[in-house]
C-alpha positions in Angstrom: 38.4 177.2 147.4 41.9 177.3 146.5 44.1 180.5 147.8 45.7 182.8 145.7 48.9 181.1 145.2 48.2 178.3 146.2 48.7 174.9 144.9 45.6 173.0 143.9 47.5 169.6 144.5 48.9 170.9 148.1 45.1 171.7 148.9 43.5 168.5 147.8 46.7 166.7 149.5 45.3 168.6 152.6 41.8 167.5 152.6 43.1 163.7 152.4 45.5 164.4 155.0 43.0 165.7 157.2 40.2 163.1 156.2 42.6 159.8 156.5 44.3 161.6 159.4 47.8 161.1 157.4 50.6 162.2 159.5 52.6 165.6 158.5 55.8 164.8 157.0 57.0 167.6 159.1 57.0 165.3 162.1 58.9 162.8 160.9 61.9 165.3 159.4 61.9 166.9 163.2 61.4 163.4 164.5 64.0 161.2 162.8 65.3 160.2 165.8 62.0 158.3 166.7 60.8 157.6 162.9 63.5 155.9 161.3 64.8 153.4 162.9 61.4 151.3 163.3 60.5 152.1 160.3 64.1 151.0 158.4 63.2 147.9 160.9 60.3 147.3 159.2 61.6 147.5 155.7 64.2 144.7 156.7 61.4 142.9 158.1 59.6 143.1 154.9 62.3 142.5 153.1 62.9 139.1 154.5 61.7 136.5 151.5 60.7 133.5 153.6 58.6 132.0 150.3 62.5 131.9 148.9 64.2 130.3 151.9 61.2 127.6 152.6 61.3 126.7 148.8 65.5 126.4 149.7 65.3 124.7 152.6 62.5 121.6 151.4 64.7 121.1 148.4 62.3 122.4 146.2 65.2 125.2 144.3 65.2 128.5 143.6 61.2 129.3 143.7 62.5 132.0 141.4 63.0 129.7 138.6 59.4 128.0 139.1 56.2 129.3 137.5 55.7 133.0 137.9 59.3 133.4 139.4 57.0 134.8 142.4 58.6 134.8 145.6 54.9 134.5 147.5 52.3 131.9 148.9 50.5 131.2 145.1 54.2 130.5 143.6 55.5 128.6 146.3 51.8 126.4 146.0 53.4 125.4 142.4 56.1 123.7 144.0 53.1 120.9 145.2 53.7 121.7 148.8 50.9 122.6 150.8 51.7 122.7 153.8 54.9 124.8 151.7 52.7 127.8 150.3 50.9 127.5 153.8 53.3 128.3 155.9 54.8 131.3 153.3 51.4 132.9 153.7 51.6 132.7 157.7 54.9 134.4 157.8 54.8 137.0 155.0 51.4 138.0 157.0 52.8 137.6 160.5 55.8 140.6 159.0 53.1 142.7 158.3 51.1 142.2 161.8 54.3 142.8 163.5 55.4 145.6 161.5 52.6 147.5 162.5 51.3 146.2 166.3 55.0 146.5 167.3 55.4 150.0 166.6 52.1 151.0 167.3 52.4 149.7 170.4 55.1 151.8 171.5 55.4 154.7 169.8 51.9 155.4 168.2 50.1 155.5 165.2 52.0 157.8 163.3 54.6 155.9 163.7 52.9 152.7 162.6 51.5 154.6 159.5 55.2 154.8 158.2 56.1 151.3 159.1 53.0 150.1 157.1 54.4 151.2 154.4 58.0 150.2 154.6 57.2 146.8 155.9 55.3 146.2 152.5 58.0 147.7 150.1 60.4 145.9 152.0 58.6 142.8 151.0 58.2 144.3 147.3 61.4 145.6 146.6 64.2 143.5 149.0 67.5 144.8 148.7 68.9 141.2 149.2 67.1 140.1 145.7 68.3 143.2 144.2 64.8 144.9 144.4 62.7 142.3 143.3 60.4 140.9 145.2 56.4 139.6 145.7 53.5 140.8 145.0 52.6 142.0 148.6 49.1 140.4 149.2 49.9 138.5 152.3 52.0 140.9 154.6 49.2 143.8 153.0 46.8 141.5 154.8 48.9 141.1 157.7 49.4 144.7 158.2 45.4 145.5 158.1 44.8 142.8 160.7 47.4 144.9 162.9 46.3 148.2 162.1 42.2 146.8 162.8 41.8 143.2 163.4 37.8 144.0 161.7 39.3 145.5 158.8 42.1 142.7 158.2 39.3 139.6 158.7 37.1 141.9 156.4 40.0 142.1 153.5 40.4 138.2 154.3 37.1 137.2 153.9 36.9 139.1 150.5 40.0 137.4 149.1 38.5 133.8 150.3 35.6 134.8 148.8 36.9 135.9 145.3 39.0 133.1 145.3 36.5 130.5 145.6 33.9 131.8 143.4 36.4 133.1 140.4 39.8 130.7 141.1 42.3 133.5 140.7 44.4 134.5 142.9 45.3 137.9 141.6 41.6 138.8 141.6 41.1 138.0 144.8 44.2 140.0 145.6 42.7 142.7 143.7 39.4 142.9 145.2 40.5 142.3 148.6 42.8 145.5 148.4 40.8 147.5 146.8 38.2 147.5 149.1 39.7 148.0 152.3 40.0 151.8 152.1 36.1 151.3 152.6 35.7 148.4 155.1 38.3 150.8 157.0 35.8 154.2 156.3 32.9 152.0 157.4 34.3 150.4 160.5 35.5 154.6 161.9 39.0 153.3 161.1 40.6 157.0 158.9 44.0 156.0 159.2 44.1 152.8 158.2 41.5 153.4 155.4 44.5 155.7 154.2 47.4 153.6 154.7 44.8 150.8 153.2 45.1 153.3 150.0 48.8 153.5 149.7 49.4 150.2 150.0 46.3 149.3 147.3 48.0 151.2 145.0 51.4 149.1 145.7 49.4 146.1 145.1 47.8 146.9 142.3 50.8 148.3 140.2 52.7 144.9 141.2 50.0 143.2 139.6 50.1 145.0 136.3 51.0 142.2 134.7 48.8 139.5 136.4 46.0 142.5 135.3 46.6 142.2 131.5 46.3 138.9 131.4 43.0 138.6 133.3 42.0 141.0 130.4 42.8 138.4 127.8 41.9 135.4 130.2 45.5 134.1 130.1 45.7 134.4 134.0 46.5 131.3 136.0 43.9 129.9 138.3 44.4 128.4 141.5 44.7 124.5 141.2 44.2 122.8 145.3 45.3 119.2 143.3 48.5 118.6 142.4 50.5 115.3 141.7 53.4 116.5 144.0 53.8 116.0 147.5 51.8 118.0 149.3 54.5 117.6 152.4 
């Protein structure tokens, strides 16, 4: 029951809270000090578009003017690099792992929930691209395997999964995301089963667009051959 008074959003905010053991803002106004700094570390962390600098650095342009204008893995693949898209997926994921492990690690999982977060907006919304960034998939992946490696291989396996059976990438994206709040419930893992909820949200309102045209079967789907060099 909601008190006399009382706001019925503040009280259902409360029983998440309390269920996904969600950390009180109140500690990180009174803990600043310890708070922001990892976490703005995280955001520059996240914010780092290595899809954009690989594309740059193999000669392959300005991966914004190519395909989707995606700075991620699936863009960078329509360049005909493999080995390209492979090594953009490694090191978007590997921000999120550290983004989370590091700070975890030393100054606990409140901390980390925070970090989560910003590491994947970083990587959304870069300053240095004037807010425009990926889609978030990989470095959301990266950050479950750092929060639980069970629930990151389990979020993984799900994407593979889609992938292969269905060909789209933004499916597999979709489906991966969306059911990590549950592998997280399911493995005894609250807090990352709500930070796995935040950041599905993320994902799925960066894929608005990649969700419309799934609706009208206009979406892309994942082609392995390509007649470029797969260098």
């Amino acid at each position: 029951m909601v008190e006399d008074g009382a706001s019925p959003i503040i009280f259902y905010w409360s029983i998440f809270q309390s269920t996904f053991s969600v950390p009180d803002w109140k500690n990180l106004v009174y803990g600043w000090q310890v708070f922001l700094p990892p976490i703005f570390a995280a955001y520059i962390l996240g914010s780092i578009p290595f899809g954009l600098i690989l594309a740059k650095l193999a000669g392959k342009g300005d991966l914004r003017q190519i395909g989707s204008g995606n700075i991620g893995a699936t863009n960078v693949l329509r360049t005909g690099s493999k080995k390209l898209a492979a090594a953009t997926l490694l090191l978007d994921g590997a921000k999120g792992y550290v983004a989370v492990f590091v700070p975890h690690l030393f100054f606990g999982p409140d901390v980390a929930f925070f970090t989560a977060l910003a590491v994947v907006l970083g990587h959304l919304f870069p300053v240095w691209l004037r807010f425009r960034g990926g889609k978030g998939v990989a470095t959301t992946l990266g950050v479950l395997l750092g929060l639980a490696w069970p629930l990151g291989l389990a979020a993984l396996a799900t994407w593979i999964i889609v992938a292969l059976v269905f060909r789209y990438s933004s499916l597999a994206a979709l489906f991966a995301v969306a059911l990590a709040p549950a592998y997280a419930w399911w493995l005894g893992a609250p807090q990352a089963g709500g930070i796995a909820i935040f950041l599905a949200l993320l994902v799925w309102a960066r894929h608005a667009g990649n969700i419309r045209r799934l609706l009208k079967g206009e979406e892309s789907r994942i082609k392995l051959k390509s007649s470029g060099t797969t260098s």
